[in-house]
C-alpha positions as CSV (number, residue, x, y, z in Angstrom):
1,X,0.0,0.0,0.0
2,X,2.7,2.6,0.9
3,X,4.7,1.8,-2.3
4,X,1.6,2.1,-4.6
5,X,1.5,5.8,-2.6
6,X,4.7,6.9,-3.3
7,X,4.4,5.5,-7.1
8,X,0.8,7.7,-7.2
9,X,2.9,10.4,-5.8
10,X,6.2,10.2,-7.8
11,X,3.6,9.4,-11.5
12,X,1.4,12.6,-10.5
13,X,4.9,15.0,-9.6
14,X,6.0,13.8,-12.6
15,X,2.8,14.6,-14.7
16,X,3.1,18.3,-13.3
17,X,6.4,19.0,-14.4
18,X,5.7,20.2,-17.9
19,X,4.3,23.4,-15.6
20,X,6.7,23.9,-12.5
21,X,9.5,23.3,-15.0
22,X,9.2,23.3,-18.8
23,X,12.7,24.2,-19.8
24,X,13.2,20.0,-18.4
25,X,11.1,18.3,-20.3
26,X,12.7,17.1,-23.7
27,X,15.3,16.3,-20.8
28,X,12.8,14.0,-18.1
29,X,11.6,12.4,-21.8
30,X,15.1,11.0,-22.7
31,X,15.3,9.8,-19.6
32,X,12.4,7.9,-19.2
33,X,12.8,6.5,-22.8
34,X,16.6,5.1,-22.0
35,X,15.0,4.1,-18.4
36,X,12.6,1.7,-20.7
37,X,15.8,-0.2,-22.4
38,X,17.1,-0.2,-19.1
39,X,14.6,-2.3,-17.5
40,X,14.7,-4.6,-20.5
41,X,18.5,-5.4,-19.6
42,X,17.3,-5.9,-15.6
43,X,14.8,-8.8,-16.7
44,X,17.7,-10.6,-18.0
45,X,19.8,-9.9,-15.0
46,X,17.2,-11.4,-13.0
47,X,18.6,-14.5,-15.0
48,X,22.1,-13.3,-14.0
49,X,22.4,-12.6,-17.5
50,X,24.5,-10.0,-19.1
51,X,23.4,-8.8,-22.4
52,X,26.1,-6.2,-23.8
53,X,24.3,-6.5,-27.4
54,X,20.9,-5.2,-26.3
55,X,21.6,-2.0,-27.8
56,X,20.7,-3.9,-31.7
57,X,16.7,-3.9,-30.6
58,X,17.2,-0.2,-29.2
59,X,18.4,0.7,-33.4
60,X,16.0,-1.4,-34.4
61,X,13.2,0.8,-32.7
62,X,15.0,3.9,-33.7
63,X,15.0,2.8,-37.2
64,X,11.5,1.7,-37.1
65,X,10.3,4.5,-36.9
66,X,12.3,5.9,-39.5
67,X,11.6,4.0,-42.4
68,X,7.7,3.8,-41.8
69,X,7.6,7.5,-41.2
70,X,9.4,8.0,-44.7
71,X,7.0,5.8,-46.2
72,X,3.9,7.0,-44.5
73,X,4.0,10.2,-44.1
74,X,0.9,10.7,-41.4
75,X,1.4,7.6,-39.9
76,X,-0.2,7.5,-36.1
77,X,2.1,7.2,-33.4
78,X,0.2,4.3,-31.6
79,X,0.6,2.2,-34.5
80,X,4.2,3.2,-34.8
81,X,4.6,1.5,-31.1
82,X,2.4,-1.5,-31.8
83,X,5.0,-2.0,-35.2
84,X,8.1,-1.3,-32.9
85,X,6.8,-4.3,-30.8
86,X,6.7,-6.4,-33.2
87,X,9.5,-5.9,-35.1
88,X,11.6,-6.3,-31.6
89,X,9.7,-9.1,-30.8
90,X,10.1,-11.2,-33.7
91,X,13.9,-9.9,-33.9
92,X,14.4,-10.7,-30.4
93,X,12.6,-14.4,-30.8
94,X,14.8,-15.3,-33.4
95,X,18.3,-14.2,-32.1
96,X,17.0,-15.5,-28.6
97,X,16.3,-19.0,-29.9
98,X,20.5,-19.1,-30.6
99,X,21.5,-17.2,-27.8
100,X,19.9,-18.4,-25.3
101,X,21.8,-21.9,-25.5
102,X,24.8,-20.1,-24.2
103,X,25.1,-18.7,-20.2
104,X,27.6,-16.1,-18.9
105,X,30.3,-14.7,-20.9
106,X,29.2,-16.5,-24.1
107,X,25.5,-15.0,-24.0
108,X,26.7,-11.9,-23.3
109,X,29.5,-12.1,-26.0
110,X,27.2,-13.4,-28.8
111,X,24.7,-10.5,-28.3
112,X,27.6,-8.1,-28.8
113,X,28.2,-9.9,-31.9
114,X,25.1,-9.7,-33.5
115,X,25.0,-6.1,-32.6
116,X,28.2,-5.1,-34.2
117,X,27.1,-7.2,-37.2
118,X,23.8,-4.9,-37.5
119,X,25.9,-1.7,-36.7
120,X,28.2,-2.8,-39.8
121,X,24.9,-2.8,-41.9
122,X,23.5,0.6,-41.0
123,X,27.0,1.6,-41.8
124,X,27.7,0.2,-45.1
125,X,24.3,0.1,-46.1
126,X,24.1,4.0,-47.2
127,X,21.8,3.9,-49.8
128,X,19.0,2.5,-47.5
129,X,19.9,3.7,-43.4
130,X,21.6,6.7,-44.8
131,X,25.3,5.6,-43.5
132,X,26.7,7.1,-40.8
133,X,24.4,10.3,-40.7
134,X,21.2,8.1,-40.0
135,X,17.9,8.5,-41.4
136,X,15.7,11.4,-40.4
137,X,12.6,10.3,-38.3
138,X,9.6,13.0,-39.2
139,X,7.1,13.9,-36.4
140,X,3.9,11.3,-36.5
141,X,0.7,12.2,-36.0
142,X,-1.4,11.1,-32.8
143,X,-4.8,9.9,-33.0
144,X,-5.1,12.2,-36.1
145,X,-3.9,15.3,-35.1
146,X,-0.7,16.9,-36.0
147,X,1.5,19.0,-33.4
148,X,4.3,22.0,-34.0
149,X,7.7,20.9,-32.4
150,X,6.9,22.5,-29.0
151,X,3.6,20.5,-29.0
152,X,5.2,17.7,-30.2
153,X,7.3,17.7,-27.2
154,X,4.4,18.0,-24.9
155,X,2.6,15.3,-26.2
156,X,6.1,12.9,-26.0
157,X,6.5,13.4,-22.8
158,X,3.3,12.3,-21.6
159,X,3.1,9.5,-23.8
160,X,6.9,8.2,-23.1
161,X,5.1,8.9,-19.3
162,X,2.1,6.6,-19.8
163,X,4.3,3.9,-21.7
164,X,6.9,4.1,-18.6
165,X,4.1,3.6,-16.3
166,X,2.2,0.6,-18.1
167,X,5.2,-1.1,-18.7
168,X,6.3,-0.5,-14.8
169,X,3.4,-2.4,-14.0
170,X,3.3,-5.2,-16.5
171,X,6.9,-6.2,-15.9
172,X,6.1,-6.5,-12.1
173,X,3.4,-8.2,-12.2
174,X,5.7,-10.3,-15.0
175,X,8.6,-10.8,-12.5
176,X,5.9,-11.9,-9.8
177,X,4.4,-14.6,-12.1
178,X,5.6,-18.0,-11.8
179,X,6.9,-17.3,-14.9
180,X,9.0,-14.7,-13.9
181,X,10.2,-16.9,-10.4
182,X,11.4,-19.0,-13.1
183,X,13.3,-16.6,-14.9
184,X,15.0,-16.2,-11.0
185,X,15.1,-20.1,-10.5
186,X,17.5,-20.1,-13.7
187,X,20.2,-17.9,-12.1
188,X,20.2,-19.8,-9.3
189,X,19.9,-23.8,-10.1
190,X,18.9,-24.5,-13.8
191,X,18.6,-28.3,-13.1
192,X,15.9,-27.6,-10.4
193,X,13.8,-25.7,-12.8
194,X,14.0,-28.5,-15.8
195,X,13.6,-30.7,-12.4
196,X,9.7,-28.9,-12.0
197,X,9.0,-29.7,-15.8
198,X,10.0,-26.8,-16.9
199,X,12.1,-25.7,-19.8
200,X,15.0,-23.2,-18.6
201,X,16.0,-22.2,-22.1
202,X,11.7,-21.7,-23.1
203,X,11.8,-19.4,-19.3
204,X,14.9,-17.2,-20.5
205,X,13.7,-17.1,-23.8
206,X,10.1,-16.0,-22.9
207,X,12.7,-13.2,-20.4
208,X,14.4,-12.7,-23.9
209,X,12.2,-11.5,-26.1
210,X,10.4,-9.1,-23.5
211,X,13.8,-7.5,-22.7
212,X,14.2,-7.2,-26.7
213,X,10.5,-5.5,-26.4
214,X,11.6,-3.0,-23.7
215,X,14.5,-2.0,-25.6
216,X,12.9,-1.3,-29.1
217,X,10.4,0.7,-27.2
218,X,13.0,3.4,-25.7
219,X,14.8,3.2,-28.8
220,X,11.3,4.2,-30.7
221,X,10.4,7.0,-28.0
222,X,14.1,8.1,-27.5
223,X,14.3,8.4,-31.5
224,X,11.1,10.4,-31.9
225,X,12.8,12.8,-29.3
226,X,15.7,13.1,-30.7
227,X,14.5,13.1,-34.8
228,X,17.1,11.2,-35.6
229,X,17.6,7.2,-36.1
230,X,21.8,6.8,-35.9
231,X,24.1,3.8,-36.1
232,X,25.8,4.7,-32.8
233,X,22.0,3.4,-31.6
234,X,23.9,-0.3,-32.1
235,X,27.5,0.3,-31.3
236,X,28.7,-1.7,-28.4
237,X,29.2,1.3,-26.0
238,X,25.4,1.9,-26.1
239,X,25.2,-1.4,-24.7
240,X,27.9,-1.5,-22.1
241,X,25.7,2.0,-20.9
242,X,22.6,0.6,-20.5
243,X,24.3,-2.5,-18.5
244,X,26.5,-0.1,-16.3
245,X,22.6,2.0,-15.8
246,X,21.1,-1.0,-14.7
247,X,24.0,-2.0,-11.9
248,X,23.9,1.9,-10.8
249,X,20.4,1.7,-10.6
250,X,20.4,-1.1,-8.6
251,X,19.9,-4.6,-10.4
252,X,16.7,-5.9,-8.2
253,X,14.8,-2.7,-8.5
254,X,12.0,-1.5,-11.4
255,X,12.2,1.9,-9.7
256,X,16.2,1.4,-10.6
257,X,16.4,1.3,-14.3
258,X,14.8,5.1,-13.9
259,X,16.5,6.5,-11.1
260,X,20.2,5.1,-12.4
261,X,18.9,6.2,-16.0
262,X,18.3,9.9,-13.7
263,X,21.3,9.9,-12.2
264,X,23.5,9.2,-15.4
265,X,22.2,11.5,-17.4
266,X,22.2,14.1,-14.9
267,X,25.5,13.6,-14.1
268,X,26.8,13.6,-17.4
269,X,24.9,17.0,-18.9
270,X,26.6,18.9,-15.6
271,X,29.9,17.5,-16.0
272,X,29.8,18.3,-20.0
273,X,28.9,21.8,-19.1
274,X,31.5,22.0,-16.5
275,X,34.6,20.4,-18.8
276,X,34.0,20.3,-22.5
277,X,37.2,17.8,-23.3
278,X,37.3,15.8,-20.0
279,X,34.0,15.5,-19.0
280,X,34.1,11.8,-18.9
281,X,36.7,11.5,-16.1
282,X,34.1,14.0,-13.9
283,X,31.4,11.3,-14.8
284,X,33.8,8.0,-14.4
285,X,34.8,9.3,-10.8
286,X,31.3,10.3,-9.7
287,X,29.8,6.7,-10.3
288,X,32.6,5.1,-9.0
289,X,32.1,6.5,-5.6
290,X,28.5,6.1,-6.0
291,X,28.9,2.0,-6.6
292,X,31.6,1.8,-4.6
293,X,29.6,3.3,-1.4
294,X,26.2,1.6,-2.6
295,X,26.9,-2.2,-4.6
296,X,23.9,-2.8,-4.8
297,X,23.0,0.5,-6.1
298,X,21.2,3.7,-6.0
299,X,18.2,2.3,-4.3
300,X,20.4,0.6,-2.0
301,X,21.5,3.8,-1.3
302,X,18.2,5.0,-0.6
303,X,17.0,2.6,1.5
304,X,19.9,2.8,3.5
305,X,19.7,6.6,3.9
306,X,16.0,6.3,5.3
307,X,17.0,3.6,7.6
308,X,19.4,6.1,9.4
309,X,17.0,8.3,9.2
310,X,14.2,6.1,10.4
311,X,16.2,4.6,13.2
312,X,17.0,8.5,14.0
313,X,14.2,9.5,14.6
314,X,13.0,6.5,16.5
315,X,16.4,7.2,18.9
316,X,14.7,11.2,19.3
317,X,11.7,9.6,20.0
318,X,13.1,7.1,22.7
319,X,15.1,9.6,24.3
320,X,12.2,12.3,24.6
321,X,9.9,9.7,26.2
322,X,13.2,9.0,28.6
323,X,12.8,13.0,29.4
């Protein structure tokens, strides 16, 4: 009951902030649009899985929407979601029925190769994802009705908003399924699950294809932000980002995929702004401490802080009875 407060709280603060502070929307969009890939890489790290190729279905979203956009010019941007899901879907189903035969280092390694492949293709392929420049994503329409680029904004945010919430919600209620306890079952003893007649490669398959899902969307939303549909969406550091999000975040935590996706970004647009050419070592030492204090990350910082500060206050409260 208390969480389902503070989530009521944190989704209606959030829904307010296009008027306490419009100059941060674009920016609280972005975030929540990379937050969504994020959680896509925690629901294989439920697995103890480490994809650092999951950036491939975050281009494929991007680029989605760019090529149906160029072809249909008024195309609606609900049905430019419900095509992002399954184009991810079907993409992840089919590179997930190889990958997922492999564990560790292999399945992590084999996603990275079948990103790079893709990344090579948007590359070479000029003529057809425009090269190295990307393709152009125009603005879509939304239940008919067409929007200036302030609008337009508006009208993202809200919608990355609802899409963020939804897919809060249908992941948890995914990870709390015996379907999901699976997916935690095959990190821990993979015998025990085939043991309950259950497939373990079927579980972190299933896992698989929703992470794939997760991804495309951000990569959809974050490319309609942004215009733009690059091949740095599929280059291997995209991937290593989301995966070092997700451990900042806090790898058992829904809530962390947003707050380390937050924090990142955050952290990165100050430190650019305070060093142009070494704005990376500002950002690198910052997380470090931040991991380093909290391993298990930013909302085991947080819980830690309101301990103190619940056992604090339940010392003032001891010791003023006392008096």
């Amino acid at each position: 009951m208390k969480k389902g407060l503070v989530a009521f709280a944190l989704l209606l603060a959030l829904a307010l902030l296009p008027f306490a502070a419009s100059n941060m929307v674009v920016f609280a969009t972005m975030v929540m649009a990379k937050g969504l890939a994020v959680l896509g890489i925690l629901v294989l790290l439920r697995a103890d899985q480490v994809s650092f190729g999951h950036a491939m279905f975050f281009a494929a979203g991007a680029y989605t929407a760019a090529f149906l956009t160029a072809a249909w010019r008024d195309i609606d941007l609900i049905l430019l979601l419900v095509a992002t899901l399954a184009v991810t879907g079907i993409a992840g189903l089919l590179i997930g029925v190889f990958v997922t035969r492999y564990r560790g280092i292999f399945f992590g390694m084999i996603n990275l190769a079948f990103s790079m492949v893709l990344y090579s293709i948007l590359e070479k392929a000029f003529h057809i994802t425009g090269g190295s420049d990307g393709l152009r994503i125009r603005r879509p329409t939304l239940l008919g009705f067409e929007f200036s680029r302030s609008e337009f904004d508006l009208v993202m945010f809200y919608v990355v908003l609802a899409v963020a919430a939804a897919c809060c919600v249908l992941v948890g209620r995914y990870l709390l399924s015996p379907l999901g306890q699976a997916l935690r079952a095959v990190k821990t003893n993979e015998t025990r699950v085939e043991y309950l007649g259950l497939s373990a490669k079927s579980v972190l398959l299933t896992g698989y294809v929703i992470s794939a899902m997760l991804c495309g969307l951000g990569g959809v939303l974050m490319g309609l932000v942004q215009g733009l549909a690059s091949p740095e969406h599929a280059f291997w550091s995209r991937s290593a980002e989301l995966v070092f999000i997700a451990v900042l975040g806090g790898q058992g935590h829904i809530a962390g995929a947003f707050a380390g996706t937050l924090v990142f970004e955050w952290v990165r647009t100050s430190a650019a702004a305070l060093l142009d050419d070494s704005w990376q070592l500002i950002l690198g030492v910052t997380l470090i401490a931040i991991i380093l204090w909290a391993p298990g990350g930013l909302i085991q910082l947080w819980h830690r802080l309101a301990g103190r500060r619940t056992s604090s206050d339940r010392t003032g409260s001891e010791s003023g009875v006392a008096e």
